[in-house]
Structures are given as C-alpha cells and as structure tokens.
C-alpha positions in Angstrom: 99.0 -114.6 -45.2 100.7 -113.8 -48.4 99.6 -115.9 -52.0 101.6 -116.0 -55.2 99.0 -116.1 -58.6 100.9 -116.9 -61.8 97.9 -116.8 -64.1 98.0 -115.1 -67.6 94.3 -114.9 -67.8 94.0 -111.3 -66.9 90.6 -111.5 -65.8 90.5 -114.1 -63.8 94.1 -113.1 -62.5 92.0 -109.9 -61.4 89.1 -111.8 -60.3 91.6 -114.1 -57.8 93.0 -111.6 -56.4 90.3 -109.3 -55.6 88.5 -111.8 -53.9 91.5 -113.1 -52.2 92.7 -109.9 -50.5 88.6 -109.2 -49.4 89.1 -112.8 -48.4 92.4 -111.3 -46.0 95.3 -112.2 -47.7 97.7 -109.9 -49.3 98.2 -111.4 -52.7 100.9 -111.1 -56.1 100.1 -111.8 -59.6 102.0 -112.3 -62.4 101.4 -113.9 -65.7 104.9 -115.4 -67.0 107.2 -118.4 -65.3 109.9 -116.1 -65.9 107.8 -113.8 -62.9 106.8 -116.2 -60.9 110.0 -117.6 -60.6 111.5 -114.2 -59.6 108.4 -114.0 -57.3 109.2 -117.2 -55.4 112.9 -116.6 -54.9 112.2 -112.6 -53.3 109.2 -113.3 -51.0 108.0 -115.4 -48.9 104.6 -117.1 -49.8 102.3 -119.5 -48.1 100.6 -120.8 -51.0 100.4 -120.0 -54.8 97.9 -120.7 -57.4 99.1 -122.1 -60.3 98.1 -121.8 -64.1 99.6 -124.6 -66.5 99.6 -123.1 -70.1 102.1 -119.7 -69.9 103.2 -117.7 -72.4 106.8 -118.6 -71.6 106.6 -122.1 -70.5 104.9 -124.7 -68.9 103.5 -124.3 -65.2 104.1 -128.1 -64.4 107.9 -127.6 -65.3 107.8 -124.4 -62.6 106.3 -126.8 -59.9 108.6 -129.6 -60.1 111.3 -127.1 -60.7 110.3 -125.7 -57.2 110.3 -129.1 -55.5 113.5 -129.8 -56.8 115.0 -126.7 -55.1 113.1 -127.8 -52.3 110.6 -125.2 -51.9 107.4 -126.9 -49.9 104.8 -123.8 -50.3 101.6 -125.1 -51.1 100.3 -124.9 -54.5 97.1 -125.0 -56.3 97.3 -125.9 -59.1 93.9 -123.8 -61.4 94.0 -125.1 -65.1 91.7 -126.1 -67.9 93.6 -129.3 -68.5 90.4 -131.6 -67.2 92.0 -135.3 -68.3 92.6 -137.6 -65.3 96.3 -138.3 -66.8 96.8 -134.6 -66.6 95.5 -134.3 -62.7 97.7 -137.3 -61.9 100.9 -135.5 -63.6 100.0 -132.1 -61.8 99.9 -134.1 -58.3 102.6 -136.5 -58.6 104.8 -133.1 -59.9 104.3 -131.6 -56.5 101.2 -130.2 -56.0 99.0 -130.0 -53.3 95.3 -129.9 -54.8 93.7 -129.2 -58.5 91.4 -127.6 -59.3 89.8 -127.7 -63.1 88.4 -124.2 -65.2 86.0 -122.7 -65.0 85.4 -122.6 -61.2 83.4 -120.8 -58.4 85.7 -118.2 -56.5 84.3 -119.5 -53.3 85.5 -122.7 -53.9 89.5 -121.4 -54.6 89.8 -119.3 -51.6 88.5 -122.3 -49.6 90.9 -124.7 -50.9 93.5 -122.2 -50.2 92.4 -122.6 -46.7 92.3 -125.9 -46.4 95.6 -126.6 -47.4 97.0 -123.3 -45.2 95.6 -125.4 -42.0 97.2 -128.5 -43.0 100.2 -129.4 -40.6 102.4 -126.9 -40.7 100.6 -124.5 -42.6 99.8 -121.1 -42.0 96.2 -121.4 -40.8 95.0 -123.5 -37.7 92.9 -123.3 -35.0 92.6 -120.1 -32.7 94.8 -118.5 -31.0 95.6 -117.1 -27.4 96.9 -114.5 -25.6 96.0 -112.9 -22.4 92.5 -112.1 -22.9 92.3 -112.2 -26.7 91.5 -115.0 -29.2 91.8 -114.6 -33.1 90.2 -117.3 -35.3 92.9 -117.5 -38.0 90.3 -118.4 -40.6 87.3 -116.4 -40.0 89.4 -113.8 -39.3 87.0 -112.9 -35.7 88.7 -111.0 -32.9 87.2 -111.7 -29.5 88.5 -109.6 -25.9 86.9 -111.7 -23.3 83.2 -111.6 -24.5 83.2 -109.0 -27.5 84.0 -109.1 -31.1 86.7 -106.5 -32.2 86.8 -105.8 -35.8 90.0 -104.7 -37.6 91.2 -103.7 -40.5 93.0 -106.6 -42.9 96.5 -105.4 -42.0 95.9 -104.7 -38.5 94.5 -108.7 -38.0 97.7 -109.7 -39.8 100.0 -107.9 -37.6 98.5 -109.3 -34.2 98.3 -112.9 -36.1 101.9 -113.0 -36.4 102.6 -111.5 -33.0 99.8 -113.8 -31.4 101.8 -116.8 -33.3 105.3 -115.6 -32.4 103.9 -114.4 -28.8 106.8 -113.6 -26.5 109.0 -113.7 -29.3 110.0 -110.1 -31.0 108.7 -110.2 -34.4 110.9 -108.2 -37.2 109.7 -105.1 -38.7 111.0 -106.6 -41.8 108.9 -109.9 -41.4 105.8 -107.6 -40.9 106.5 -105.7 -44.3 107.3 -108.5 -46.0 103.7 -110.8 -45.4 101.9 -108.1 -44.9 102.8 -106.1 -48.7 102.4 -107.2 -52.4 104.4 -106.7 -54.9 102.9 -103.3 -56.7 101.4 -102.3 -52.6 102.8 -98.9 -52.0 105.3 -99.8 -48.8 105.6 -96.4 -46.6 108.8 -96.3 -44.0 106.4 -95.6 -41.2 103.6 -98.1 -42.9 103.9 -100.9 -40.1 104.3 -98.5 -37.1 101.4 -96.4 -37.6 99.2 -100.0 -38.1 100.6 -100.7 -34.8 99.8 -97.5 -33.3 96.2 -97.9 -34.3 96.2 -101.6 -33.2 97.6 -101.4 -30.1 95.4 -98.5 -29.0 92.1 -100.3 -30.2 93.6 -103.1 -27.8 94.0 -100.6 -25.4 90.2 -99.3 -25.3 88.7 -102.4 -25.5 90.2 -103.4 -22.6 92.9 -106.6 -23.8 94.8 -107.5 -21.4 97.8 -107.5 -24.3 100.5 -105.5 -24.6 102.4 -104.5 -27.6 105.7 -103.7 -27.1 108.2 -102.0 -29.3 111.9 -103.1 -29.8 113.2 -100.3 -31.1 115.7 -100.9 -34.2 114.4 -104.4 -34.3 110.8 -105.2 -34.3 108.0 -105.8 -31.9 107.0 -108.4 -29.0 103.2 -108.9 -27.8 103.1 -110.1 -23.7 100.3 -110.8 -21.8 100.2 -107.4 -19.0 98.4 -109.4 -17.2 101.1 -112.0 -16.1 
C-alpha cells in the first residue's frame, strides 16, 4: 500500500515515514500544498496524512480542493489545531479521521489501517489462493500449515496478485504501489522481486503459480486446479 505525508515538520515527517514503511507500506513525503498536490495528481495513493498549517497554504483548502475534483483517498488529517470547531471543519471538509499533536506513532499507523479496511479500502480480511493465505494487515504468509516470511516488496507484489488473482496485473501497477517518490526504480526491479518470490513459493511447496505475461504484466493461478 502506498501513503502520501504532506507534513512540513521534518522530524515528524521523518518519524512517519519510517515507521510507516517498517509498518509495510511504501510511503512519500513532502512539505508544501504545492507538492502534495503534484503528489496526488502523479500517483496513486491509498491514504495520506495530512498537516493543516503549510508554508504555502492551508491543508484544509488541499482536502476540500481534493473532494471537489472528486478524489476519495482517505485522509488523516495530523494537526495541532485541538478546538472542537476546528475537528468539525477538518471532517465536514472531507476527511476521514483526526488526529490531534502530539501523538503516539502506534496510534497513526493504526488509524491508517483502520480506514484502509473500511469498504472499499485497501486492507481487509485475508486472502486466498490455492494453498496460500496472506493476512493483509499483519502482513503473515501462511502455505498450508507454515508461516512464510517475505520481504516488504515481495508481500506487496503477491497482495496485489492475490487481489487481482486470475487477472494479469501490470508491471506498471506493480512499480507504481510498490515505489516512492525518491526510491531508486531499477528496469529489472519488479522482475527480479518476482523471481525471488515465486521461487520461495516454489520451495515451500504453494500450490501457486506465478506466471509471466511477457510485455504486459503478470497473472497468479492456482496449479492446482
């Protein structure tokens, strides 16, 4: 899952995203409206975490510029503006939660979760294929009775294969979730993942198979069907 941090307090910009991306997700951070703006329109997010008081403007006019465009990411809104009136603005403008500063890490990247397993968000509840199941929040791998564990990027490329099972899933799509901003993006990047992915599948005896569509993507089918 990829999460969008507009947040001009360096620290805690630094703090966020660190724990975010131990957390699993692949996260951006930028510190102007301007940015985030650009942000939103290039990639495609499931959440962002929100700051009010930028240097160039005012994060509430961002969010209710985003609904207006019709953008429905989630958002969580992270501010020091503590007044009721202020919480009630920040939720009737569009977002989904608030949260006030200072706060405990722990508690952001669980809010983030939360509202990624509301309906149609990007968390939910395990999924299967084959032999496999891969809790989308703990971020567990089981084949049939044992726990694999993978790498962040390899667990993100088998969640959106598991998702889109049966369906090929674009190279491009893979590169795009799975890749900040400033992450150094390889032209071989997402096939030598998959390599490593499909051959700890392999050994540990899935009944998955990961195919490749060459030109276009890749599919994941149960071998066993």
């Amino acid at each position: 899952m990829r999460l969008l941090i507009i947040e001009d307090e360096a620290r805690i910009a630094e703090i966020l995203q660190s724990a975010l991306s131990r957390a699993g997700f692949t996260v951006d951070a930028v510190d102007l409206c301007d940015d985030g703006r650009a942000a939103l329109a290039a990639n495609p997010y499931d959440a962002v975490i929100l700051d009010l008081g930028l240097p160039d403007g005012d994060g509430l006019a961002l969010l209710k510029e985003m609904r207006a465009a019709g953008n429905t990411v989630a958002v969580l809104v992270l501010t020091a503006r503590d007044a009721v009136e202020h919480r009630v603005a920040g939720l009737d403008a569009g977002a989904d939660d608030y949260l006030i500063k200072p706060f405990a890490v722990a508690e952001v990247i669980a809010r983030i979760k939360a509202l990624l397993r509301r309906p149609e968000g990007a968390l939910g509840a395990t999924l299967r294929s084959g032999n496999i199941a891969f809790d989308t929040i703990g971020r567990d791998l089981r084949v049939g009775e044992s726990v694999l564990v993978l790498p962040r990027r390899e667990s993100a490329i088998l969640e959106h294969l598991m998702r889109r099972a049966g369906r090929v899933v674009p190279k491009t799509v893979l590169e795009e979730k799975l890749y900040g901003i400033d992450d150094e993006l390889g032209s071989n990047a997402i096939p030598v993942h998959v390599h490593h992915l499909r051959r700890k599948l392999l050994d540990n005896g899935a009944t998955v198979e990961i195919h490749t569509v060459r030109g276009v993507g890749y599919l994941l089918v149960d071998g066993a069907t």
